[in-house]
Residue, then its C-alpha position, 0 to 999 in steps of 0.5 A: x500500500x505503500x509503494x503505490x501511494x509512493x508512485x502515485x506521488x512520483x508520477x504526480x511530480x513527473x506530471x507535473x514537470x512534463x506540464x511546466x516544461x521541465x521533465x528530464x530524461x531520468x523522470x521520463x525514464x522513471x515514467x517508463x519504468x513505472x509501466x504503460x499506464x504511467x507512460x499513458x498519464x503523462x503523455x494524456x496530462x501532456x496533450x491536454x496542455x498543449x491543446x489548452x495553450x493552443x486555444x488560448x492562443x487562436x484568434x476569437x470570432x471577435x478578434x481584430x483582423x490586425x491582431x491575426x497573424x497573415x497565416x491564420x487568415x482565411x484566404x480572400x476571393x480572386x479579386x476582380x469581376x467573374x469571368x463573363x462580366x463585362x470589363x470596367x475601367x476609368x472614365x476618361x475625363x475632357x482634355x484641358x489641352x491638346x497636343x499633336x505629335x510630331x510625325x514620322x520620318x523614319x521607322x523607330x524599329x529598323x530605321x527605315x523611310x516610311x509612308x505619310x500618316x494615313x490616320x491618327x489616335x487619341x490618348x488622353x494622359x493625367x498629369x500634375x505640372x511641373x510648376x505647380x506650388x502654393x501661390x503666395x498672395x500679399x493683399x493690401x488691407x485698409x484700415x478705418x477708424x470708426x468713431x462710434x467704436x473708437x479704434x481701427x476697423x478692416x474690412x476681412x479677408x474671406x481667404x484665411x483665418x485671422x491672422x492666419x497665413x495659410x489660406x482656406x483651401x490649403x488648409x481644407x486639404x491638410x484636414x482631409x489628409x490627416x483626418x480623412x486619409x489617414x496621414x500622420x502629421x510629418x506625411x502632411x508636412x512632407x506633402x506640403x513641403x514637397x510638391x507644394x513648396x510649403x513650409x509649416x510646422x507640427x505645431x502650427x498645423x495642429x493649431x490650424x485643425x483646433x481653429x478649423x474645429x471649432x468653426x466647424x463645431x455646429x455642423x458636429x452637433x447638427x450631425x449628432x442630432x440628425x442622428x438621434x432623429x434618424x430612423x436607424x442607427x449603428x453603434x460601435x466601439x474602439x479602443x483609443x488612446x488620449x495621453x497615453x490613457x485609455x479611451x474609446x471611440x465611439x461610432x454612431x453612423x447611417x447611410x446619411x450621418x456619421x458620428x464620433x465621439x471619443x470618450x473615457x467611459x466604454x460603458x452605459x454613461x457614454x451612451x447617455x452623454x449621446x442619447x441626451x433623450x429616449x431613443x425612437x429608432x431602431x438601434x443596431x449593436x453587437x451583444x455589448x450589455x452597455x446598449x441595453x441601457x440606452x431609453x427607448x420611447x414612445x408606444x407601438x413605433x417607438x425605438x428597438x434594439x437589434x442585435x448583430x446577427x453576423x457576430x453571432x453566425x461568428x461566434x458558432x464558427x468559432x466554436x465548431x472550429x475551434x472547440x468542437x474537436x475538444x469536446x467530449x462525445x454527448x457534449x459534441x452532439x448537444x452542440x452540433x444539435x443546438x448550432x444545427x437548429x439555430x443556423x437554419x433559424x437565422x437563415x430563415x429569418x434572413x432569407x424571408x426579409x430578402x424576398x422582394x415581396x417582403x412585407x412585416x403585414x403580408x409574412x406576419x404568421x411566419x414572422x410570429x413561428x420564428x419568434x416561437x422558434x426562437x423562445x423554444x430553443x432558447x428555453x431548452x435545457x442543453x447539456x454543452x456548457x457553450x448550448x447553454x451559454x448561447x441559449x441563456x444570450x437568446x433568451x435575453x435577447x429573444x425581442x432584439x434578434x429579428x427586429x428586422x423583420x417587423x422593421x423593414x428599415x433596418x439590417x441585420x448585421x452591424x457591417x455600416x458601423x464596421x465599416x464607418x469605424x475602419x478608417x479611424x481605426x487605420x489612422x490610429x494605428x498610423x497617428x498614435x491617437x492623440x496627446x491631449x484632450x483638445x485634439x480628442x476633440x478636434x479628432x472627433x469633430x474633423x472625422x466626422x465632419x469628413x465622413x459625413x460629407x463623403x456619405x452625402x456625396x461632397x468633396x469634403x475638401x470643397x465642401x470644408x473650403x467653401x465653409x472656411x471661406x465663408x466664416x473668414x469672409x462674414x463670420x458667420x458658418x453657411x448650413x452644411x450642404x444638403x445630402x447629393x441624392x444618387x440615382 
């Protein structure tokens, strides 16, 4: 009795040295020495490890994509249209000018004489000047003494800020390149240093951008209440960093506004600064538990949440990639049961909104079975512990899943806000966030001034232009331009 509790504590060290990493060749040939079954218990305790560290090293269904190593990517689609497809390319714009070119004498190839030009083709080429720069204009500014004010007054000059050298299209272009394409401030500097021939420093033109801002501010606050009003909205939320401190960028976008706001809070108190009053549209958002929070008002058409349903379609890949082929055989076939039974529910529901007859009034008893259908897999009892998980989700979300299809108005992925959030997330891998708390201001009003005037169909930097030019000339701001309606 004693020597097999002594083995049992040998083997138990052996184990868990071959767990740390640390068995020597003696304990693995102690471990061989104490029989098969011993062997057996170290290699099982071994792999067990192995398959626990390779789990927590693979991305999850909601990693980000710069977090994936290239290797672990799924592999993208052959880029360009299917074979059939008629070709595209660029249109040809008007010619400014037109140049002919000199004709012939002798062939290029064997130095042959050859024959007068019979016809001629035209080709259309885009190219930048080699003058062109930043034209320097010196204005000639008078100055009056008005006796009802007592001092000297001037007439203004709508090309630039007061006491401003950079003019208002030259800066509009510097907005766009940082705040929109993404460009780091010594990128910008270099581009307007070279071909542009403008010299201006980091500091001076983050002091351009804090003016640029606040002029722009009402156009801010107009985009955040016509997206409060609006009919549907997406949420979405991304780390930032403000001195070196943690913050968020939140993302409130639709087809027509786009909206950031860069926070220290990630939970329910900034989605009350926001939502300043209840909410009457539909609310599209992943499972964060902070949007539950947010009031919804009125009575029958009143505001709504809708859950992400491509988070969820995510988080069952994941599972049967990832954890499926570590679970034990009834738990595999409770899963395999539950993950079969709610694909084909989220299916259904997708593909009876995409019916070009789709109607909430026409489909409304199929809409109230997957309702039913919903309620009765959420309530079951599931002897996986992921089955279990994800039901006791559908259970809280049961009203917040197919929204879409008593509102037809809304989608059913959060994608727009994916989307809308991307570009901020590259300039942040780029510009390092910001430094203080006033460029985190001036970073939420320039992205989203830019992001919704592409949304509407503008130049943003026209339409910046013409605003900064206006303002210098009056002091007044012009509205911002109506929405371009395509098609």
């Amino acid at each position: 009795m004693g020597a097999d509790a002594a083995s049992r504590d040998e083997l138990r060290t052996i184990i868990d040295a071959a767990l740390r990493g640390d068995l020597t060749k003696a304990q693995a040939d102690r471990a061989n020495d104490l029989g098969r079954e011993a062997t057996n218990a170290v290699m099982l305790a071994a792999s067990a490890r192995l398959a626990e560290l390779a789990g927590k090293d693979s991305p999850g269904p909601h990693t980000p994509s710069g977090a994936i190593p290239p290797y672990a990517k799924r592999p993208r689609a052959k880029p360009g249209a299917r074979n059939g497809h008629a070709g595209r390319r660029r249109p040809t714009p008007p010619p400014d000018e037109r140049v002919e070119v000199a004709a012939l004498t002798k062939c290029p190839e064997c130095n042959g004489r050859v024959l007068p030009a019979r016809r001629c083709r035209w080709r259309t080429i885009e190219d930048m000047p080699d003058d062109a720069c930043v034209k320097a204009t010196e204005y000639s500014i008078p100055s009056h003494w008005c006796p009802g004010c007592r001092k000297h007054v001037e007439p203004r000059v709508g090309a630039a800020f007061p006491k401003a050298s950079i003019g208002t299209n030259l800066t509009a272009m510097t907005v766009v390149f940082h705040y929109g394409l993404g460009l780091t401030i010594d990128q910008t500097r270099n581009v307007l240093l070279s071909p542009l021939r403008t010299r201006v420093s980091a500091g001076g033109l983050a002091d351009l951008w804090r003016r640029v801002a606040e002029v722009l501010l009402p156009w801010y606050e107009r985009i955040g209440r016509e997206a409060r009003a609006s009919a549907t909205l997406h949420a979405d939320e991304t780390g930032w960093r403000v001195n070196g401190r943690t913050h968020w960028l939140w993302c409130f976008c639709n087809h027509e506004n786009c909206y950031y706001m860069i926070d220290r809070c990630r939970g329910s108190p900034a989605l009350h600064r926001f939502f300043t009053e209840a909410f009457e549209g539909v609310l599209i958002h992943d499972f964060w538990r902070p949007y539950s929070s947010v009031l919804l008002g009125g009575e029958g058409r009143g505001g709504e949440h809708q859950c992400c349903l491509v988070h969820l379609l995510r988080e069952l890949d994941h599972i049967d990639e990832k954890v499926l082929p570590r679970k034990s055989g009834d738990r595999a076939e409770a899963w395999s049961a539950f993950v079969k039974m709610l694909r084909r529910l989220i299916r259904d529901g997708i593909r009876l909104r995409r019916r070009d007859d789709f109607a909430p009034e026409k489909y409304r008893s199929r809409i109230v079975r997957i309702d039913e259908r919903l309620r009765s897999l959420a309530e079951r009892v599931y002897a996986d512990e992921d089955a279990a998980r994800l039901a006791k989700r559908l259970l809280r979300h049961q009203d917040e899943l197919f929204t879409f299809l008593d509102r037809p108005e809304s989608d059913w992925n959060n994608n727009l806000a994916e989307r809308m959030i991307r570009p901020a997330v590259i300039l942040r891998r780029a510009s390092q966030c910001n430094r203080s708390d006033r460029g985190a201001a001036t970073q939420a009003v320039l992205m989203t001034v830019f992001r919704t005037l592409r949304l509407g169909g503008h130049d943003p930097r026209q339409a910046i232009a013409d605003a900064l030019t206006a303002y210098a000339a009056s002091g007044t701001l012009p509205p911002p331009p109506a929405a371009i309606e395509h098609g």
